[in-house]
C-alpha positions in Angstrom: -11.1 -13.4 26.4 -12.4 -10.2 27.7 -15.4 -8.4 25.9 -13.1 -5.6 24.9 -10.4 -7.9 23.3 -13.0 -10.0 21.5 -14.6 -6.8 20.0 -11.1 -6.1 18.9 -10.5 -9.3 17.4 -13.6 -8.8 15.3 -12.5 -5.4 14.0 -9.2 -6.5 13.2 -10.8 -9.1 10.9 -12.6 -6.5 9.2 -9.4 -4.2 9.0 -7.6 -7.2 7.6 -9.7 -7.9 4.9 -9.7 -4.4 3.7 -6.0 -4.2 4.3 -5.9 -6.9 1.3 -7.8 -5.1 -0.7 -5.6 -2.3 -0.3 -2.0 -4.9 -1.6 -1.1 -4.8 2.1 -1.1 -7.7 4.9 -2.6 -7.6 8.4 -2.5 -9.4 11.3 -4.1 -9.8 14.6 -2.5 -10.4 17.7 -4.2 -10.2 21.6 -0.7 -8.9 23.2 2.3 -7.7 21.7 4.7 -10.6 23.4 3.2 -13.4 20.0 3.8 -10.2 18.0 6.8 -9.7 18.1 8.0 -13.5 18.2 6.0 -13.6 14.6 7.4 -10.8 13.3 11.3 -11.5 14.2 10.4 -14.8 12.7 9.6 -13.2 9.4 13.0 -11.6 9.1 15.8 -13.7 7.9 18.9 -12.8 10.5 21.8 -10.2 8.9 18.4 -8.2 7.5 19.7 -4.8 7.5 16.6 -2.8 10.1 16.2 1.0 10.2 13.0 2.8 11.8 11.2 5.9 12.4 9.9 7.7 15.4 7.3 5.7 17.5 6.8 5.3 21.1 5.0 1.9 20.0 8.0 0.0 19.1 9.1 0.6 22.2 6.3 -0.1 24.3 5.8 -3.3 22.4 9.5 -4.7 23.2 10.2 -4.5 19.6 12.8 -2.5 19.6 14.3 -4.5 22.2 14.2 -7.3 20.2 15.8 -5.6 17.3 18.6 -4.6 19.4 19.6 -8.1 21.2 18.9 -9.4 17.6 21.4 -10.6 14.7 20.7 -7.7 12.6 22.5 -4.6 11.2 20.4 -1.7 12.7 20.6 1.7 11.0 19.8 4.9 14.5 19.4 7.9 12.8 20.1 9.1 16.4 23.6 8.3 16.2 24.1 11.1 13.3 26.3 14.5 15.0 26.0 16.4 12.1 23.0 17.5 9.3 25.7 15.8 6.4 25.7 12.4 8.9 22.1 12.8 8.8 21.3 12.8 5.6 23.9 9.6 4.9 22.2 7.9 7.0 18.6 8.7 6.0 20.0 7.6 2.9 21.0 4.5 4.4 17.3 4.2 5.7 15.9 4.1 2.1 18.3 0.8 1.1 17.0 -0.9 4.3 15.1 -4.6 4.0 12.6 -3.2 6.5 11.6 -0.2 8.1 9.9 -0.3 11.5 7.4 2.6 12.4 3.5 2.8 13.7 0.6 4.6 12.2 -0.7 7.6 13.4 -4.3 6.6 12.9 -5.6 3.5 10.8 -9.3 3.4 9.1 -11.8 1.1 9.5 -11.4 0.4 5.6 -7.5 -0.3 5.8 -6.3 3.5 5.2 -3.0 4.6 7.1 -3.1 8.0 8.2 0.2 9.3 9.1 1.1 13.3 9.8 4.9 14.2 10.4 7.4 17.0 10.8 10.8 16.2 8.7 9.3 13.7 6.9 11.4 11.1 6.9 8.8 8.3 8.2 6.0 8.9 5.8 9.0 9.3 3.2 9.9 5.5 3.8 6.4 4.5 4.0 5.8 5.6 0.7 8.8 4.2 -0.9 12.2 3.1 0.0 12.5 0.5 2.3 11.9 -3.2 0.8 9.7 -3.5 3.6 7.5 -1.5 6.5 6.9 -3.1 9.4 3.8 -1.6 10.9 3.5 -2.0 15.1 -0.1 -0.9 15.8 -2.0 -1.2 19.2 -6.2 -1.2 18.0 -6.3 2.4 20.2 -5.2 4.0 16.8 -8.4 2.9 15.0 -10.8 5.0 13.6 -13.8 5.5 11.5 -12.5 7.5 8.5 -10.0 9.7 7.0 -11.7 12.3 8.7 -11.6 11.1 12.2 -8.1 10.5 11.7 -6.9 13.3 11.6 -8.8 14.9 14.4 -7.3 11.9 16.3 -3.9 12.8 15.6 -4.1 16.0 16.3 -5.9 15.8 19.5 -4.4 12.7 21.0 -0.7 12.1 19.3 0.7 15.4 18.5 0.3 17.1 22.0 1.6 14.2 23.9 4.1 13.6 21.2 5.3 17.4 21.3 6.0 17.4 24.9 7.8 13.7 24.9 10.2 16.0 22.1 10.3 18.9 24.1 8.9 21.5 21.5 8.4 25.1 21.6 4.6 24.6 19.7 1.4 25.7 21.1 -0.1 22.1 21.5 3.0 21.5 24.4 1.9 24.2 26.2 -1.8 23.8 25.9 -2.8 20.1 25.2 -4.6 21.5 22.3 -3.9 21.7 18.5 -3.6 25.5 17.5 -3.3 24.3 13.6 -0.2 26.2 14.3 3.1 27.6 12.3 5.6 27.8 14.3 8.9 27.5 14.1 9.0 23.6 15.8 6.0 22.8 14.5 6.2 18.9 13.4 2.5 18.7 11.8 4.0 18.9 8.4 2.9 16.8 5.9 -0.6 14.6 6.1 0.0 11.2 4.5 -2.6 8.9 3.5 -1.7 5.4 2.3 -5.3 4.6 0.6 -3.0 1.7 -1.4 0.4 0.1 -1.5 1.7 -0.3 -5.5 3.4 -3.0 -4.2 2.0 -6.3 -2.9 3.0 -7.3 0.5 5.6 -4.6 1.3 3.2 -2.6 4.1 2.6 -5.2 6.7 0.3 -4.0 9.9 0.7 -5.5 13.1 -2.2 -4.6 14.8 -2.0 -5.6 18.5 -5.3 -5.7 21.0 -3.4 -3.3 23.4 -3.1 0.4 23.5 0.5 1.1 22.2 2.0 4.8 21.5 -0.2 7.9 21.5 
């Protein structure tokens, strides 16, 4: 084990405990090929899967997996009109579990989330029987604080040029703590707690995954 990924291993502990603390479960896995073998195990087949925007789904294999799976997958990206959307978001709330990343997760087990429609930090907070967290440790931070700063410098402007938006953090690199009109730094979640015991579930991963 590499000095990196034993470091990682020992924050994760940490992260885990506090995670508990918090009414949600955390695990620890070195690569994301045992993560997702441990999570499709966890998910009794005909489960009905929906998810929200993240690049570390993908980059993990996990949607992959969903998709060669025995499952009944809700895309939003199928939708062709805002009425199709909206069924289908609806759809996304009745799910048994609900895949997405976190923007930025605290040392102390905090999920930091910002968003543009809304619809992921909307099934984080309730809906979904279950949310099925994929995290690589390159989303860990300090505080709330740090967070934040995190997303905005490191997600958003990759994210806004992966999307193709018209917002001055595409055309910079920087956060302009803009309004515009494509502007997708909405609403700033923070999950300090889950009401519910055991329906947030992190994955963190020793690898960097998503931005």
């Amino acid at each position: 084990m590499s000095y990196k990924k034993e470091a990682y291993a020992k924050t994760a502990a940490g992260i885990i405990k506090n995670l508990e603390k918090r009414n949600m479960e955390g695990y620890y896995f070195e690569n994301k090929e045992d993560m997702v073998k441990a999570v499709l195990e966890m998910m009794p087949e005909n489960s009905i899967i929906s998810w929200g925007g993240s690049a570390s789904i993908t980059e993990s294999g996990m949607m992959d997996a969903l998709k060669s799976g025995n499952y009944t997958l809700i895309d939003r990206m199928t939708a062709k009109t805002p009425q199709e959307s909206r069924e289908i978001f609806a759809k996304t709330v009745m799910s048994d579990y609900f895949f997405c990343s976190t923007n930025a997760i605290t040392l102390n087990g905090e999920l930091v989330n910002i968003d543009g429609n809304g619809n992921r930090v909307a099934c984080i907070i309730h809906g979904p029987a279950h949310v099925m967290m994929i995290v690589g440790m390159n989303k860990v931070v300090s505080d709330v604080e740090s967070a934040v700063k995190r997303i905005r410098t490191n997600a958003c402007p990759p994210n806004a040029v992966r999307l193709n938006l018209n917002t001055p953090c595409a055309l910079t690199g920087s956060c302009a703590d803009c309004q515009s009109p494509d502007c997708f730094c909405c609403q700033i979640a923070v999950t300090r707690r889950s009401r519910h015991a055991g329906r947030i579930k992190v994955f963190l991963v020793g690898e960097e995954l998503g931005f």
